[in-house]
The first five atom37 places (N, CA, C, CB, O) and aatype in JSON, in Angstrom:
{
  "aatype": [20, 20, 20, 20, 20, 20, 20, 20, 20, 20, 20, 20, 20, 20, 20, 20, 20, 20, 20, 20, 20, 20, 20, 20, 20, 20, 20, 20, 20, 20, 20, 20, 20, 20, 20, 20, 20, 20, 20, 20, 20, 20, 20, 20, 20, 20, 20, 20, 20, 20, 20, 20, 20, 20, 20, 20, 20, 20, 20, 20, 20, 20, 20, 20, 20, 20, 20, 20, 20, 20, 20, 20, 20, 20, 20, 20, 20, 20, 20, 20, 20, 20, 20, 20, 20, 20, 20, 20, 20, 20, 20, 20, 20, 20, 20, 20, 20, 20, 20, 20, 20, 20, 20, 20],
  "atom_mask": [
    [1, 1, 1, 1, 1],
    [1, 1, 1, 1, 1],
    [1, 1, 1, 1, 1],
    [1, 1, 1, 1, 1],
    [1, 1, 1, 1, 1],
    [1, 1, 1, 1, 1],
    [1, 1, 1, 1, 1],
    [1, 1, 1, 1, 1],
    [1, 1, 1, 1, 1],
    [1, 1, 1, 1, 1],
    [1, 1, 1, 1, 1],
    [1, 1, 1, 1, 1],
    [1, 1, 1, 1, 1],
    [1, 1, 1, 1, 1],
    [1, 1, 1, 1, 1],
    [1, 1, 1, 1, 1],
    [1, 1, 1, 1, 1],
    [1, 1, 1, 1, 1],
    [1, 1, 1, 1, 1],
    [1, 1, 1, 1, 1],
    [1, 1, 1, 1, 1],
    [1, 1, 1, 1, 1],
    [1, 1, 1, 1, 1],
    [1, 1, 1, 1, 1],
    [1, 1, 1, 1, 1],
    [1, 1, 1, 1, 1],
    [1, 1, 1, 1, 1],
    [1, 1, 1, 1, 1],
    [1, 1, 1, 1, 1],
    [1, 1, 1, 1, 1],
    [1, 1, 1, 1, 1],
    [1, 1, 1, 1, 1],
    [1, 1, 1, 1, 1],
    [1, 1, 1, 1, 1],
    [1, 1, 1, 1, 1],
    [1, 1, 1, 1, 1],
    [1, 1, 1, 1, 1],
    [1, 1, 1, 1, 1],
    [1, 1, 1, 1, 1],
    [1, 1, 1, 1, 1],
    [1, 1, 1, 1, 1],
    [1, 1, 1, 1, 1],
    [1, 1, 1, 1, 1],
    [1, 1, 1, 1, 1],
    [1, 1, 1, 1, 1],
    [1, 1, 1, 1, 1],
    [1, 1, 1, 1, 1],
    [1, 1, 1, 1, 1],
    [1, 1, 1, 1, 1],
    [1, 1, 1, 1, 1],
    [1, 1, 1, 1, 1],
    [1, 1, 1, 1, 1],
    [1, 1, 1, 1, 1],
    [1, 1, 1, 1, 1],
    [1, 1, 1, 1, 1],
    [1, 1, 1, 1, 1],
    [1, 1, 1, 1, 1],
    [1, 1, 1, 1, 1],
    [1, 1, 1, 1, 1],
    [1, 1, 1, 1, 1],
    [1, 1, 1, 1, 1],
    [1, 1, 1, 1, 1],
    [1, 1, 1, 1, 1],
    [1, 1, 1, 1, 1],
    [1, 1, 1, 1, 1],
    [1, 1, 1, 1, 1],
    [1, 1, 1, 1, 1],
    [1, 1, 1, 1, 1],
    [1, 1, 1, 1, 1],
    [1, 1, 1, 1, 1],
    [1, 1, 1, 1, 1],
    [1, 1, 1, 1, 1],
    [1, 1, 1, 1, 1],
    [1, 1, 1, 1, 1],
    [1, 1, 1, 1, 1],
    [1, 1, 1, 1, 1],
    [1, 1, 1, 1, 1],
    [1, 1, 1, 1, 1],
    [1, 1, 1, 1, 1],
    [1, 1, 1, 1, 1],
    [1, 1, 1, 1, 1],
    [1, 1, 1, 1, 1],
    [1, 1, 1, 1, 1],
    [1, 1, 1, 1, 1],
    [1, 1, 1, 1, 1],
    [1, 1, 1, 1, 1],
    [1, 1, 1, 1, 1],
    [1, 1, 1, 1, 1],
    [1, 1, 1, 1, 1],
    [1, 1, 1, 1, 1],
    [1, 1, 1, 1, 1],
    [1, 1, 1, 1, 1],
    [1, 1, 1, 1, 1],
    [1, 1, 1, 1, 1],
    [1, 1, 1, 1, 1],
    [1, 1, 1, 1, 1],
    [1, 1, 1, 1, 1],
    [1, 1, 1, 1, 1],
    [1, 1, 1, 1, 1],
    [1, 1, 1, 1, 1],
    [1, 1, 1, 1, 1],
    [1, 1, 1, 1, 1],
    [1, 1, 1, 1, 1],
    [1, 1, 1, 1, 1]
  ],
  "atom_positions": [
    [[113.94, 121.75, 89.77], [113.42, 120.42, 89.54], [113.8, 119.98, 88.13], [111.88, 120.37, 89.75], [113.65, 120.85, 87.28]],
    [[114.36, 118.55, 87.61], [114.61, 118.23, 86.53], [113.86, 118.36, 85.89], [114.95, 117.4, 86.39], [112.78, 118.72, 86.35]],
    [[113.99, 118.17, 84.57], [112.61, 118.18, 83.55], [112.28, 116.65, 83.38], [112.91, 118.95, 81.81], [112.93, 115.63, 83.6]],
    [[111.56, 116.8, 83.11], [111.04, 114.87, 82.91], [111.07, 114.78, 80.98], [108.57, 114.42, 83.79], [110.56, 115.49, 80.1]],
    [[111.61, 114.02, 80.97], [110.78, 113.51, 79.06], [109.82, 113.61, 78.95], [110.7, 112.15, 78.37], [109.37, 113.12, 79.99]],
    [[108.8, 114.01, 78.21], [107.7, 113.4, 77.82], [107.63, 111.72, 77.66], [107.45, 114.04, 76.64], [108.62, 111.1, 77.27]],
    [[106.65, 111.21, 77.92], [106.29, 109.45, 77.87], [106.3, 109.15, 76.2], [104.39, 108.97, 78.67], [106.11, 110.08, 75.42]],
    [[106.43, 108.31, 75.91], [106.11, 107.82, 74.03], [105.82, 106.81, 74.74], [107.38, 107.64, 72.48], [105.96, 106.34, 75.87]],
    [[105.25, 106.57, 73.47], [104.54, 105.06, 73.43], [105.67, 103.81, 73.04], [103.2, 105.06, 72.1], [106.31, 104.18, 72.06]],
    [[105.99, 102.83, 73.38], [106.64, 101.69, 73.07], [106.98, 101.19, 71.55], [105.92, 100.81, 73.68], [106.2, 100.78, 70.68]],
    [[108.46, 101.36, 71.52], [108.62, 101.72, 69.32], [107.56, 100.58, 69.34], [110.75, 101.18, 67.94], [106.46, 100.88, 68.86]],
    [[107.71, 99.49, 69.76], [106.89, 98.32, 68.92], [105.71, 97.98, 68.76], [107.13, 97.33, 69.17], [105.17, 96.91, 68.51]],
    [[105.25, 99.28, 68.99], [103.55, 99.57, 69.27], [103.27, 99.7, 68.27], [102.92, 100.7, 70.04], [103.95, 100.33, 67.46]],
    [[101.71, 98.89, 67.92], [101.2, 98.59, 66.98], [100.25, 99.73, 66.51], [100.72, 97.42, 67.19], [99.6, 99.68, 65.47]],
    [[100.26, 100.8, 67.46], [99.44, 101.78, 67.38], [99.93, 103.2, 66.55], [99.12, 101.99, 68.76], [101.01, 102.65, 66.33]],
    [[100.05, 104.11, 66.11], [100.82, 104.55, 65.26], [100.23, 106.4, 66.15], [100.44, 103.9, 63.32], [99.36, 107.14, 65.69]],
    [[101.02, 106.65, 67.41], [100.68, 108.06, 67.64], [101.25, 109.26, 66.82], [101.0, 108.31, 68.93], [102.33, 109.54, 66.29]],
    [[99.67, 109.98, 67.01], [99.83, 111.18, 66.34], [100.89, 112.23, 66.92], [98.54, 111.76, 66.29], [101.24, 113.16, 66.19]],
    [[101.3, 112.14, 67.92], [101.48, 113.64, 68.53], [102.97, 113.68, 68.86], [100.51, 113.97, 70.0], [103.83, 112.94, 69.35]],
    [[102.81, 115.24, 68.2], [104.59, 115.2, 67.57], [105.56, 115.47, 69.31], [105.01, 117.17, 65.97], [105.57, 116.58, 69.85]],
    [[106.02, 114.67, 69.7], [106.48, 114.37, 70.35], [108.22, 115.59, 70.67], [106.32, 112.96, 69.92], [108.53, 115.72, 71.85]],
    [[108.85, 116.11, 69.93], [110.02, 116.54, 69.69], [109.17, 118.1, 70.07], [110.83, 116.08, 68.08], [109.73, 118.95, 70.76]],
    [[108.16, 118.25, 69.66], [107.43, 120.11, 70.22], [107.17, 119.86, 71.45], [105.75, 120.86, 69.49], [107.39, 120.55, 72.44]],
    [[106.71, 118.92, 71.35], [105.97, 118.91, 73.4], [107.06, 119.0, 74.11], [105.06, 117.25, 74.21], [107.09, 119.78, 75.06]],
    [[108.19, 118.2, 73.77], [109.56, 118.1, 74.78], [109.93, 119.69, 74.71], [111.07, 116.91, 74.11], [110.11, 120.15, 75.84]],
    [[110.08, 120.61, 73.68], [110.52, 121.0, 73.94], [109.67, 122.93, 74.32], [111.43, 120.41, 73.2], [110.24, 124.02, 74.32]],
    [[107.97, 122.51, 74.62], [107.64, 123.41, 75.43], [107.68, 123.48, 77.21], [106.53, 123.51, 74.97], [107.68, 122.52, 77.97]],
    [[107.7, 124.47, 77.44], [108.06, 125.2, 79.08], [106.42, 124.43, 79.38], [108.29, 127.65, 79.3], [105.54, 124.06, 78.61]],
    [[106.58, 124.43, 81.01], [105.31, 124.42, 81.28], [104.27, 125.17, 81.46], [105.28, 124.05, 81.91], [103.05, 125.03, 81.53]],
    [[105.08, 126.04, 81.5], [104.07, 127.67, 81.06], [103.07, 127.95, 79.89], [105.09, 128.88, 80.66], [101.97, 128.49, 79.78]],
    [[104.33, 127.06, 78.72], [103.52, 126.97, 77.43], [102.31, 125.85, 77.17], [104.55, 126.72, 76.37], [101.62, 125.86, 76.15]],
    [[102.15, 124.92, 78.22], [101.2, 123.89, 78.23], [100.03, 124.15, 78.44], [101.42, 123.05, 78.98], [99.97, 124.4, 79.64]],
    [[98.46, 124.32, 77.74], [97.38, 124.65, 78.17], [96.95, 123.38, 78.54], [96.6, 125.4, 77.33], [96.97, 122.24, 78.08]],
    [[96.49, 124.09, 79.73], [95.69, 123.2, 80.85], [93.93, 123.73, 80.88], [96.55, 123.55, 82.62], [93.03, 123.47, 81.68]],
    [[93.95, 124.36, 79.93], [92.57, 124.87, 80.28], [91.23, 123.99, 80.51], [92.26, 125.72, 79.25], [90.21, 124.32, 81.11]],
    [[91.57, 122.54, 79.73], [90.55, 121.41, 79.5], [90.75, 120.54, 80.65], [90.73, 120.6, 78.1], [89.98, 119.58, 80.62]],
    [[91.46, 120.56, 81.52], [91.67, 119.45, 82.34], [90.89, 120.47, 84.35], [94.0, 118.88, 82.11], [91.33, 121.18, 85.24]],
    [[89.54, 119.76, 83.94], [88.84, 120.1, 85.5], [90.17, 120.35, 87.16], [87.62, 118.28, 85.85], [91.18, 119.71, 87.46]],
    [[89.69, 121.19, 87.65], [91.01, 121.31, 89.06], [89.8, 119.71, 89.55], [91.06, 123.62, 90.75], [88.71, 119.21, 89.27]],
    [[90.92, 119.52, 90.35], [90.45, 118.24, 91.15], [89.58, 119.03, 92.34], [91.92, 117.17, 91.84], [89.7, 120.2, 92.73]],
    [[88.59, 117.93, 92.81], [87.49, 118.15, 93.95], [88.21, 118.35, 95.35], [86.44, 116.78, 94.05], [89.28, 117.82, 95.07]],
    [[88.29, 118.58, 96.09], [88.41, 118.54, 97.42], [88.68, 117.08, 98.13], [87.22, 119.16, 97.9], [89.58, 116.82, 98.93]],
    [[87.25, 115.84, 97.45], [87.72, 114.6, 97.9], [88.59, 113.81, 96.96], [86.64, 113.84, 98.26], [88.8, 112.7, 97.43]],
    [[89.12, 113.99, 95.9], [89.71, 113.7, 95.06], [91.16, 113.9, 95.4], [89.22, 114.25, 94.07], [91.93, 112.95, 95.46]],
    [[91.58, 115.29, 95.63], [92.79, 115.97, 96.58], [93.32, 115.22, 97.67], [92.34, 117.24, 97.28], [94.45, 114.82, 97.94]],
    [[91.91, 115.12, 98.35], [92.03, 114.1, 99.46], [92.99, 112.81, 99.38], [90.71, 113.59, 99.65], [94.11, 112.67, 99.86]],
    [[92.35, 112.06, 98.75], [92.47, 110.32, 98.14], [93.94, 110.34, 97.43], [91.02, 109.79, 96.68], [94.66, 109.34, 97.33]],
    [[94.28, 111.64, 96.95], [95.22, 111.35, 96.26], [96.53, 111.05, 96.78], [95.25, 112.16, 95.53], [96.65, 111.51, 97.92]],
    [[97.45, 110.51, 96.41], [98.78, 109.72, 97.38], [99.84, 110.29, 96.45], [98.85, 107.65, 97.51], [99.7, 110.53, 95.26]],
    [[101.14, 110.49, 97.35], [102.44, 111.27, 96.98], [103.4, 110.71, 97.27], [102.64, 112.45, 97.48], [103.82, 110.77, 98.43]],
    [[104.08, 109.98, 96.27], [105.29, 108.94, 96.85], [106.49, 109.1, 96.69], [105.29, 107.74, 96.43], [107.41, 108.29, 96.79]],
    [[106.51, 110.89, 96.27], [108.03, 111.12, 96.08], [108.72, 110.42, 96.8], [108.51, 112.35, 96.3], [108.13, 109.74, 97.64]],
    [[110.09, 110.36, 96.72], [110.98, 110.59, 98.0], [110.64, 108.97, 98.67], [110.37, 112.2, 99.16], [111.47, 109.06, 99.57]],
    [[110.21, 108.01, 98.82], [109.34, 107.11, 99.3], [110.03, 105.51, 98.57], [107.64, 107.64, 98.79], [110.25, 105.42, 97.37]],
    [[110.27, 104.45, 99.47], [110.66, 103.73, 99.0], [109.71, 102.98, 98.02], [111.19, 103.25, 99.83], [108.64, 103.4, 98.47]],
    [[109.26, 101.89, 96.65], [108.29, 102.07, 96.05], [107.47, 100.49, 96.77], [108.65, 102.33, 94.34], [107.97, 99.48, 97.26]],
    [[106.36, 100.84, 96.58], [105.26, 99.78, 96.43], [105.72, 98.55, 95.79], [104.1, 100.3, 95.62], [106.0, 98.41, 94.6]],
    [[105.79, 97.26, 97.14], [105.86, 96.07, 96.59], [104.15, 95.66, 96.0], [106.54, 95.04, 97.8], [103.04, 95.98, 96.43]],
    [[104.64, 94.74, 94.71], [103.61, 94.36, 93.85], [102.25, 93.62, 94.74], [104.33, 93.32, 92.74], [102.42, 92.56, 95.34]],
    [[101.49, 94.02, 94.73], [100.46, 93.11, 94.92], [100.46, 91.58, 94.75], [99.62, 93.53, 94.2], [101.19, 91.07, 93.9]],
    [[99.53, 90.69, 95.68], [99.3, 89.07, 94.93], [98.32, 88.83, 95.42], [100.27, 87.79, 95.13], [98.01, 88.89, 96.61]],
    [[97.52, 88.39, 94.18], [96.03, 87.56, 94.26], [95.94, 86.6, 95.32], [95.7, 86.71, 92.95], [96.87, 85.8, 95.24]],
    [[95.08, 86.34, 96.38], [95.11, 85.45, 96.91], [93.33, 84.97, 96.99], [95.97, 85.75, 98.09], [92.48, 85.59, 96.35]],
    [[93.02, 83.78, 97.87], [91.59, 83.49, 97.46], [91.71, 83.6, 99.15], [90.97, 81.88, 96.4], [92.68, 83.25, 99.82]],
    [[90.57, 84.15, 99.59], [90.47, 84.1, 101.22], [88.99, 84.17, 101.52], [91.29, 85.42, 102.02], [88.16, 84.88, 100.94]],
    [[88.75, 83.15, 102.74], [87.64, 83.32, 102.64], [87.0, 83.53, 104.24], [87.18, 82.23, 101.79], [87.34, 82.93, 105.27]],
    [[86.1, 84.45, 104.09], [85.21, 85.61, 105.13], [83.64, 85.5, 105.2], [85.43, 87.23, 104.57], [82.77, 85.13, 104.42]],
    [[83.68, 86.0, 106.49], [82.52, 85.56, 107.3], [81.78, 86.83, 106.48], [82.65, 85.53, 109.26], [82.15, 88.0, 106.43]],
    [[80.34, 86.07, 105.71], [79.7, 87.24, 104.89], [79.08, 88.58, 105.09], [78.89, 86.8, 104.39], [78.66, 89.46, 104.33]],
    [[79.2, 88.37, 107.08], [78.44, 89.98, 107.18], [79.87, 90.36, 107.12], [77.31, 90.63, 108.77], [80.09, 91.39, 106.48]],
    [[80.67, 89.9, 107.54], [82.01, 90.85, 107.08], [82.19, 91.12, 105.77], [83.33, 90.27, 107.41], [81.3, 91.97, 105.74]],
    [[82.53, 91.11, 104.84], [82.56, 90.91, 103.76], [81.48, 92.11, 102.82], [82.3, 89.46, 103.77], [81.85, 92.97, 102.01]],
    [[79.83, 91.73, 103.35], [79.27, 92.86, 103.29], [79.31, 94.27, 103.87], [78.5, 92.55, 103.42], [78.53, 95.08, 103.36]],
    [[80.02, 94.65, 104.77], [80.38, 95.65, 106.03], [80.79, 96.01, 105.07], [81.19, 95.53, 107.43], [80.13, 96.59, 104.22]],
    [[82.67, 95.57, 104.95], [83.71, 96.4, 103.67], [82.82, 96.6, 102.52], [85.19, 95.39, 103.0], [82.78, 97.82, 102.39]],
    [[82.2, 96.13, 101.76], [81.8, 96.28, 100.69], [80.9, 97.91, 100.63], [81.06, 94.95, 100.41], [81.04, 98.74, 99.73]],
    [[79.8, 98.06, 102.08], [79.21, 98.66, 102.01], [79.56, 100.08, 102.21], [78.55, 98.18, 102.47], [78.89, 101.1, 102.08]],
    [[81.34, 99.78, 102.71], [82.14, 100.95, 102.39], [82.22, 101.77, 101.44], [83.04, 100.74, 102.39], [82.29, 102.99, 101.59]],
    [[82.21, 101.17, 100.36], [82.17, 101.96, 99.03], [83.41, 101.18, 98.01], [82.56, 103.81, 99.39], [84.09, 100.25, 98.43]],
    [[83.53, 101.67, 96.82], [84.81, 101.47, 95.87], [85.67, 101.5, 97.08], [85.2, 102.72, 94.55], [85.27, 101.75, 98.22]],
    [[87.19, 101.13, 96.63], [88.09, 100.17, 97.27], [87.85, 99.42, 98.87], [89.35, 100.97, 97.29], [88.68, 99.7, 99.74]],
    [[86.97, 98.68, 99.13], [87.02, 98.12, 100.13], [88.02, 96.7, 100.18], [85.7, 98.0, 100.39], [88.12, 95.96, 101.16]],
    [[88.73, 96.52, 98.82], [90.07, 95.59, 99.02], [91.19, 96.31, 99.78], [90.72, 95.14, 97.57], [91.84, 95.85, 100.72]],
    [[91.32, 97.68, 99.12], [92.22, 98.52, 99.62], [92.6, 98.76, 101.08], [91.87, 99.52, 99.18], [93.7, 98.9, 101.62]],
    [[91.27, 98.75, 101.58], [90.99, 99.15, 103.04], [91.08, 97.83, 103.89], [89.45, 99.88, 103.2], [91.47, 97.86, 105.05]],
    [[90.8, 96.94, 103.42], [90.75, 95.52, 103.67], [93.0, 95.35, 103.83], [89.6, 94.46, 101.85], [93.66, 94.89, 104.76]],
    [[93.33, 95.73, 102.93], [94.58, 95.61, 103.13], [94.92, 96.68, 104.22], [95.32, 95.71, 101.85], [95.37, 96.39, 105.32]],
    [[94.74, 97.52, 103.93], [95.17, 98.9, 105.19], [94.94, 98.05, 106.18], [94.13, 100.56, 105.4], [96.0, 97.65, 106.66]],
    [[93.75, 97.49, 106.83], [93.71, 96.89, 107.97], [94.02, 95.92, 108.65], [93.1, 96.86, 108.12], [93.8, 95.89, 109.87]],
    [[94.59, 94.89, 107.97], [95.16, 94.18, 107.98], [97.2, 94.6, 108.46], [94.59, 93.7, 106.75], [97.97, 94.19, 109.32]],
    [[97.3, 95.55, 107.37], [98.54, 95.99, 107.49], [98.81, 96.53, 109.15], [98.72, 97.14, 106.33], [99.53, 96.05, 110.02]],
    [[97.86, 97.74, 109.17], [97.99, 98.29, 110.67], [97.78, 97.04, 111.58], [96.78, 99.54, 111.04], [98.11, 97.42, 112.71]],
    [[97.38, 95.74, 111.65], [97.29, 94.8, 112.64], [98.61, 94.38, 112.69], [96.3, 93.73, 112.43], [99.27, 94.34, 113.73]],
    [[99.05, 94.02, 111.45], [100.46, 93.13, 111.36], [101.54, 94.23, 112.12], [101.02, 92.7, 109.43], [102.34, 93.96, 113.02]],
    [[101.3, 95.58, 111.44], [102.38, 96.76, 112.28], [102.37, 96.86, 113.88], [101.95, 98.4, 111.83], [103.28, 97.08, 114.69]],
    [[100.96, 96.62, 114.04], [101.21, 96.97, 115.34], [101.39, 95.29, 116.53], [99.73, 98.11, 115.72], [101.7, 95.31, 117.72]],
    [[101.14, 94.36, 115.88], [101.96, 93.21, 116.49], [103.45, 93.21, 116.01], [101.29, 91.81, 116.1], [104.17, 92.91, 116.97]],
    [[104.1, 93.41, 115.0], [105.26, 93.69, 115.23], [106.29, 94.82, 116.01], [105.39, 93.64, 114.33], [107.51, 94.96, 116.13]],
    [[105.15, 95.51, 116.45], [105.75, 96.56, 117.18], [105.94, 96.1, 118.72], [104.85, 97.87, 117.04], [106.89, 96.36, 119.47]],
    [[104.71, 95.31, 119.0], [104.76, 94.42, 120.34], [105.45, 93.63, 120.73], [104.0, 93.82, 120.55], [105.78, 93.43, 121.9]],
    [[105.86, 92.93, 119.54], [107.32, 91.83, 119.15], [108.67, 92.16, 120.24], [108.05, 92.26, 117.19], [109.33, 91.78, 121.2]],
    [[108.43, 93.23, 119.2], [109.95, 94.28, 119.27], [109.78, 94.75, 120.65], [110.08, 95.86, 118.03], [110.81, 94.75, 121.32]],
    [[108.97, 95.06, 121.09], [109.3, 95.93, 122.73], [109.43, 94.98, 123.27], [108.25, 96.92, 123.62], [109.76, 95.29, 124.42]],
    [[109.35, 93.52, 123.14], [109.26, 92.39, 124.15], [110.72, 92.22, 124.87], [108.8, 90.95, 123.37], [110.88, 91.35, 125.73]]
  ]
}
């Protein structure tokens, strides 16, 4: 697997980082302590998304839409991202009428 760069911060950053950047590049990952960083939870593992290999994510756009309020409360009472899911479902509707399209 390639090595990646380390990230820097943007020269024109007004912020002035500490961290010597030229040592980190050039430790192994072996040499990296990880000891401070918690293993992830089980549902965390879960949730998490892998896009190697994967063509990338078109940008999002704000739109104003407006919903019938027990709907609205339903998703919500989903939990954190109920936009997210709100799009998932939407998406799987649009996929699967275009799939109906197509067999026509």
């Amino acid at each position: 697997m390639p090595e990646k760069p380390a990230s820097r911060p943007p020269k024109n950053s007004s912020q002035s980082s500490q961290t010597d950047w030229e040592r980190l590049a050039r430790l192994s990952d072996e040499e990296i302590d990880t000891a401070d960083i918690p293993e992830p939870t089980p549902k965390q593992f879960a949730q998490a998304v892998l896009r190697k290999g994967l063509k990338p994510v078109s940008p999002k756009r704000q739109v104003t839409l407006r919903l019938d309020a027990d709907v609205l409360e339903w998703l919500k009472e989903q939990g954190r991202g109920y936009q997210t899911r709100m799009n998932a479902l939407l998406r799987a509707y649009m996929e699967a009428h275009r799939e109906r399209k197509d067999s026509r």
